[in-house]
C-alpha positions as CSV (number, residue, x, y, z in Angstrom):
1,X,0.0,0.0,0.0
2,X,1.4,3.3,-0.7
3,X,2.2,6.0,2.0
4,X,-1.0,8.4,0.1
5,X,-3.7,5.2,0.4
6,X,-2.0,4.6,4.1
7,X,-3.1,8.1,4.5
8,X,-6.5,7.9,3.0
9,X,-7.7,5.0,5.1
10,X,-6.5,6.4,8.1
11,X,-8.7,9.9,7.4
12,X,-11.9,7.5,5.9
13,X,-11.1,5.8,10.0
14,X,-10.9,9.1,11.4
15,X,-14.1,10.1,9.2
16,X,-15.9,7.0,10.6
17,X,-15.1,8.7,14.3
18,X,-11.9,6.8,14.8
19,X,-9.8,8.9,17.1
20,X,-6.7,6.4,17.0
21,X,-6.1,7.1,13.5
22,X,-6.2,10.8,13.7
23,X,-3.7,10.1,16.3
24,X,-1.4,8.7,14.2
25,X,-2.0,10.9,11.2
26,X,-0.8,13.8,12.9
27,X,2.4,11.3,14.6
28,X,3.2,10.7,10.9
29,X,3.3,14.6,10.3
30,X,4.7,15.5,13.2
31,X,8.3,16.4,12.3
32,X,7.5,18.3,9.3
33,X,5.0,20.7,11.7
34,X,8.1,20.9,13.9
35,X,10.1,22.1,11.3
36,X,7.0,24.5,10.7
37,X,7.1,25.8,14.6
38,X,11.1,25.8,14.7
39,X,11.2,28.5,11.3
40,X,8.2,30.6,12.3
41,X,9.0,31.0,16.2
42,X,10.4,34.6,17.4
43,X,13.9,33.8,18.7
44,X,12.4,35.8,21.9
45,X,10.4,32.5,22.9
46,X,13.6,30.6,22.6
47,X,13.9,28.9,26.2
48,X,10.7,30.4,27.3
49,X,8.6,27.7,24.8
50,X,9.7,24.5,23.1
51,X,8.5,23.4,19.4
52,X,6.8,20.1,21.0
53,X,4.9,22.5,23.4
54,X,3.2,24.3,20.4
55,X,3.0,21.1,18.6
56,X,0.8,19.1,22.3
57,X,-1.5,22.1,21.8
58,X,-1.7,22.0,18.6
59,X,-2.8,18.6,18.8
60,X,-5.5,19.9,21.3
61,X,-6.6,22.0,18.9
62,X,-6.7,19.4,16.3
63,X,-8.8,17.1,18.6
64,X,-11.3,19.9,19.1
65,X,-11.5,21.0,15.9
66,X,-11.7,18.3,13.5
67,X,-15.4,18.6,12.1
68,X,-13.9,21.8,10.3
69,X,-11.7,19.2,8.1
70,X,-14.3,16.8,7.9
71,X,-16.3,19.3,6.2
72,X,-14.2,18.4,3.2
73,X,-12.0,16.0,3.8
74,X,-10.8,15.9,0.5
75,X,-7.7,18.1,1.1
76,X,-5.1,17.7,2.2
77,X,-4.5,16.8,6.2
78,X,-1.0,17.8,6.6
79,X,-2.2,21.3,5.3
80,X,-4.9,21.3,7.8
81,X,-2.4,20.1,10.6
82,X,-0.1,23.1,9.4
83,X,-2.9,25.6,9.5
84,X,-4.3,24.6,12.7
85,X,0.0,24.9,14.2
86,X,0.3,28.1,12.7
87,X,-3.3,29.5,14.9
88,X,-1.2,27.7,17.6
89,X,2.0,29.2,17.3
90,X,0.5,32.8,16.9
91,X,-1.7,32.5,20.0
92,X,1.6,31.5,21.9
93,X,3.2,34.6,20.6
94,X,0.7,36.8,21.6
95,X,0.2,35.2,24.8
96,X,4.4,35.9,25.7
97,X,4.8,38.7,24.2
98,X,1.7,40.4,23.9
99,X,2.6,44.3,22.4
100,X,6.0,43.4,22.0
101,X,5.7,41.5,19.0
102,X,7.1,42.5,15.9
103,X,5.4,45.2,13.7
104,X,2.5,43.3,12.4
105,X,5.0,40.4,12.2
106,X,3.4,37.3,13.6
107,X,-0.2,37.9,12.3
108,X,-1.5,36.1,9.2
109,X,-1.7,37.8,6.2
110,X,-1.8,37.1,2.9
111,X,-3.5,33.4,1.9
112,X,-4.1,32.5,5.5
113,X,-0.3,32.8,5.6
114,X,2.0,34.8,7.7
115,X,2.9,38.2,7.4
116,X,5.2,39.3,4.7
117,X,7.1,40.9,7.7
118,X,7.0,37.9,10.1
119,X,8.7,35.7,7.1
120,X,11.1,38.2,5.9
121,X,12.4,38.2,9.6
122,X,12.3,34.4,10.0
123,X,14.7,33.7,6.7
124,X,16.8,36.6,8.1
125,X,17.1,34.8,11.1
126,X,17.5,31.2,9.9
127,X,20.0,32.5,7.1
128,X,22.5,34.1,9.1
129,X,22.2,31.5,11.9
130,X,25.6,30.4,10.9
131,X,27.2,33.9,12.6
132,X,27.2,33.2,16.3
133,X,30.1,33.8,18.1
134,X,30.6,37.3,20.1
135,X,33.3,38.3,17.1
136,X,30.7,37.8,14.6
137,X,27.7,39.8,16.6
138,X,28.5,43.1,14.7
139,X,29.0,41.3,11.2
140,X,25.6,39.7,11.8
141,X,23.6,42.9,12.7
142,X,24.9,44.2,9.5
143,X,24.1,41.4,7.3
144,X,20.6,41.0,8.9
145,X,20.1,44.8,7.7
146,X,21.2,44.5,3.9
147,X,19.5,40.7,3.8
148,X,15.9,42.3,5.4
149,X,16.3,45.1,3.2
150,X,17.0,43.0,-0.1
151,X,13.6,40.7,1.0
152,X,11.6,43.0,1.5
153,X,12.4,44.3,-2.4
154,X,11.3,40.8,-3.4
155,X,7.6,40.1,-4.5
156,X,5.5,39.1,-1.0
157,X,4.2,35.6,-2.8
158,X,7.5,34.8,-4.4
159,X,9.3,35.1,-0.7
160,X,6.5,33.0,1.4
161,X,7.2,30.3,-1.6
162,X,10.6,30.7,-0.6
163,X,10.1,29.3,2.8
164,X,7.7,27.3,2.2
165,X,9.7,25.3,0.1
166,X,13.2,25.7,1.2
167,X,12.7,26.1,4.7
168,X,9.8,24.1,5.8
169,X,10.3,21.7,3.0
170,X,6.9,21.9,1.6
171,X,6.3,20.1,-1.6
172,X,5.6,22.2,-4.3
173,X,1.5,21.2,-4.2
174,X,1.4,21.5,-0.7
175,X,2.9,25.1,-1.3
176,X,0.1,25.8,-4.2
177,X,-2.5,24.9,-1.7
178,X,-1.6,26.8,0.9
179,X,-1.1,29.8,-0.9
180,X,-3.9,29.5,-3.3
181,X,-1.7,29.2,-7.1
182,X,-1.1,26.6,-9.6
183,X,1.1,23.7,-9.1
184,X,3.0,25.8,-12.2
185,X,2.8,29.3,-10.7
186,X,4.2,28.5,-7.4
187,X,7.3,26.0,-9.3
188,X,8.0,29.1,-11.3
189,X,7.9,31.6,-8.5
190,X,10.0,29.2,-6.2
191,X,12.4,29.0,-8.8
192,X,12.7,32.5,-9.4
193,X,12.7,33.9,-6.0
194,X,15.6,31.1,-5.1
195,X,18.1,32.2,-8.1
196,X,17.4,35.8,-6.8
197,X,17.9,35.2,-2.6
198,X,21.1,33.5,-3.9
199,X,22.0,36.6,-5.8
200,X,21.7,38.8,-2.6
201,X,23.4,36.0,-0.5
202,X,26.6,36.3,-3.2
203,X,26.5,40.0,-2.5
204,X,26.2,40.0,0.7
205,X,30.2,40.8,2.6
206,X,31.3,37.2,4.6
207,X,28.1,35.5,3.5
208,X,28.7,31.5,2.6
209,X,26.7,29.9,0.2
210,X,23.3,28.5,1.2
């Protein structure tokens, strides 16, 4: 049996009120939501909440909120599992740091997605997590500056595509799904917006390839 008709007997048991199999459905997804919660999270949480934290109340969530995908059960799960994780992870945010969060940055925006600020900051983050030692500090603040400002020049669909893909490791559907494009639109824009971040990164003073 292949991994997608594993997957569609599992939701037919969960559809049929099985709550083991829902169980397991999000277990099988599980490290690709952490990766999800580990990208998105504001480095200010870090020590305050862990990814499996978000990921047990996600679950929660999930439990309590399952006649939403059952509605149409047609999509795809992990999708749902990744929406319901993101809700998760903002509440969290908002719930720590209430008015301190960035500008806008950890609300959804555009395509029930995050905010074009929240993910320019997050690839900033993740890109120059390679600079950490105390000689490096000023080096970094630098390159964060010149590597925020060249994102924020890039087209706001093209850059979520961008994380989705390279970062979270989204398949290519899964990212025209979430965002609401063709499987062709969002293979072109991922394309395009890679060749140019690795344009900026070659420009960029003391930056190693990705």
């Amino acid at each position: 049996m292949s991994h997608t008709d594993q997957e569609r007997e599992l939701i037919d048991r969960v559809i049929e009120g099985d709550a083991n199999a829902l169980a397991e459905l999000f277990s099988q997804h599980r490290d690709r939501l952490w990766r999800m919660v580990n990208f998105r999270m504001d480095p200010r949480l870090h020590g305050r909440v862990d990814a499996d934290d978000v990921l047990q109340e996600s679950w929660l969530s999930v439990v309590q909120r399952i006649d939403h995908f059952l509605s149409d059960a047609s999509r795809s799960i992990f999708v749902w599992f990744r929406l319901i994780t993101s809700q998760t992870l903002i509440d969290i945010h908002r719930r720590h740091l209430g008015t301190q969060k960035r500008n806008a940055g950890i609300e959804f925006s555009i395509h029930k997605g995050w905010s074009s600020e929240s993910t320019s900051f997050s690839l900033s983050f993740h890109l120059l997590g390679h600079l950490t030692s105390p000689t490096q500090a000023a080096l970094r603040e630098e390159l964060s500056q010149q590597l925020k400002a060249a994102l924020s020049s890039m087209n706001e669909i093209d850059r979520e595509v961008l994380a989705l893909r390279h970062f979270e490791q989204l398949s290519n559907r899964e990212t025209a799904q979430i965002l609401g494009i063709s499987d062709q639109a969002s293979s072109d824009r991922y394309m395009r917006a890679l060749g140019r971040l690795k344009g900026v990164l070659q420009a960029l003073p003391g930056f190693t390839d990705m």
